[in-house]
N, C-alpha and C positions, 0 to 999 in steps of 0.2 A: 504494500500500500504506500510506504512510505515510498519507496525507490521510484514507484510512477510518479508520485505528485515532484519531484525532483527531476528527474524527466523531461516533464510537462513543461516545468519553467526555464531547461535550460532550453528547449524548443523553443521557446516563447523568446528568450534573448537570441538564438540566432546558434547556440552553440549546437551542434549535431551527436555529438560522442563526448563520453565520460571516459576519460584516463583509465589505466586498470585500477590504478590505485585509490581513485573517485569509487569506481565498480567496489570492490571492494569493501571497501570502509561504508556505503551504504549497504551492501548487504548484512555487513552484523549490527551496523544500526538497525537494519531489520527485523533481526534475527532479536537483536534484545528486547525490541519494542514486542516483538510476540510474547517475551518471556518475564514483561510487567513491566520494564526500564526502556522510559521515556525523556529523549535528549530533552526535548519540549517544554518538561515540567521540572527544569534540574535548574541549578546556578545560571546554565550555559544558554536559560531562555531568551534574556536579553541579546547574546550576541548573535550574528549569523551563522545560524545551526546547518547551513548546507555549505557552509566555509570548510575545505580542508583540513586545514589546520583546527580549528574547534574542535570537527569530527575526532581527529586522532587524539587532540588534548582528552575531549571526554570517554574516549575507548581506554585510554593510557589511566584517568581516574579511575574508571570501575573496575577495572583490571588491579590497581593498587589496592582500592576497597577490598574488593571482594577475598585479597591477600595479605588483608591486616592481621593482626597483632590478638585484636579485640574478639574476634570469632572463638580463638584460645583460650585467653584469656576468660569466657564466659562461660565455657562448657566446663574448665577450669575449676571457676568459682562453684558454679554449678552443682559439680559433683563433691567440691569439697562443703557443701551449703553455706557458705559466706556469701550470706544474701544482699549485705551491702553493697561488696566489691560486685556483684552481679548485675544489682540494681545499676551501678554506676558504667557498667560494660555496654547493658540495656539500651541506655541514655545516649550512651555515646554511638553504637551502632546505628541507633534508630534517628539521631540527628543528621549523621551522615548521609544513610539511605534518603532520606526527604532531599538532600540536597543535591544529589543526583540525580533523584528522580525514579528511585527504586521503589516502586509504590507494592509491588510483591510479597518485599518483606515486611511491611509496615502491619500487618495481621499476623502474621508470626509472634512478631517482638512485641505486640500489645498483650497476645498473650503471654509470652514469656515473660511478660511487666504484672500482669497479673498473678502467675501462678509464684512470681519472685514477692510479691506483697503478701501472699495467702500463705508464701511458705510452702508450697506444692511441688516436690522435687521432681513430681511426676512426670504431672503437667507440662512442667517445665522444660523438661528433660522431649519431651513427647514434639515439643513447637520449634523447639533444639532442631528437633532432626529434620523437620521441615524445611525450618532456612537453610539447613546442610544440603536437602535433598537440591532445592532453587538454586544454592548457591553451583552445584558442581553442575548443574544444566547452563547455568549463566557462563564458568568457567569453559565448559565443552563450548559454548557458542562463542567467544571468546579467543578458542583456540589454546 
């Protein structure tokens, strides 16, 4: 969907062909946009989202993301029940997610916000594995 409307407008200015590398980088814009992650709805709304350069800036962000520290970090806390340090992993992942435009995971870690306030190791553990499962579909698409 997205790769047509791109397309469209470069038609529209006169250009005829997208570079491979243009080709490219819109298809796993694609590919994310299928899998909840929206350049659109990220940091990167304001600038020109069909810029190159943008493109690859925000493929190189979610790629960082999705290879943080904090995913560890939570499962970490998690399993040892330091609900604080949890709460605080929560926060920072799901601040993140919003500002890329990972809208995906944003039902996961609410509940993983929930079951870290109830004290639900379960739960917790349960919503855990969900954003694992997203995360490594987002990773495979990603490359």
């Amino acid at each position: 969907m997205y790769c047509q409307e791109y397309i469209r407008k470069l038609s529209v200015r006169g250009s005829v062909s997208m570079s491979a590398r243009e080709q490219v980088l819109m298809k796993i814009i694609a590919n994310l946009r299928r899998l909840g992650i929206d350049i659109s709805n990220s940091k990167f709304k304001d600038k020109d989202i069909e810029n190159e350069v943008v493109m690859t800036v925000y493929i190189k962000d979610v790629r960082e993301y999705m290879a943080c520290y904090d995913f560890i970090r939570l499962e970490q806390t998690l399993n040892n029940t330091q609900w604080s340090a949890a709460f605080t992993s929560i926060t920072r992942l799901e601040q993140n997610a919003k500002e890329l435009g990972i809208n995906s995971f944003l039902k996961p870690f609410e509940g993983i916000r929930a079951a870290v306030i109830q004290k639900n190791i379960r739960s917790a553990l349960q919503n855990l594995a969900v954003v694992n499962n997203k995360k490594s579909q987002i990773l495979k698409c990603l490359g």
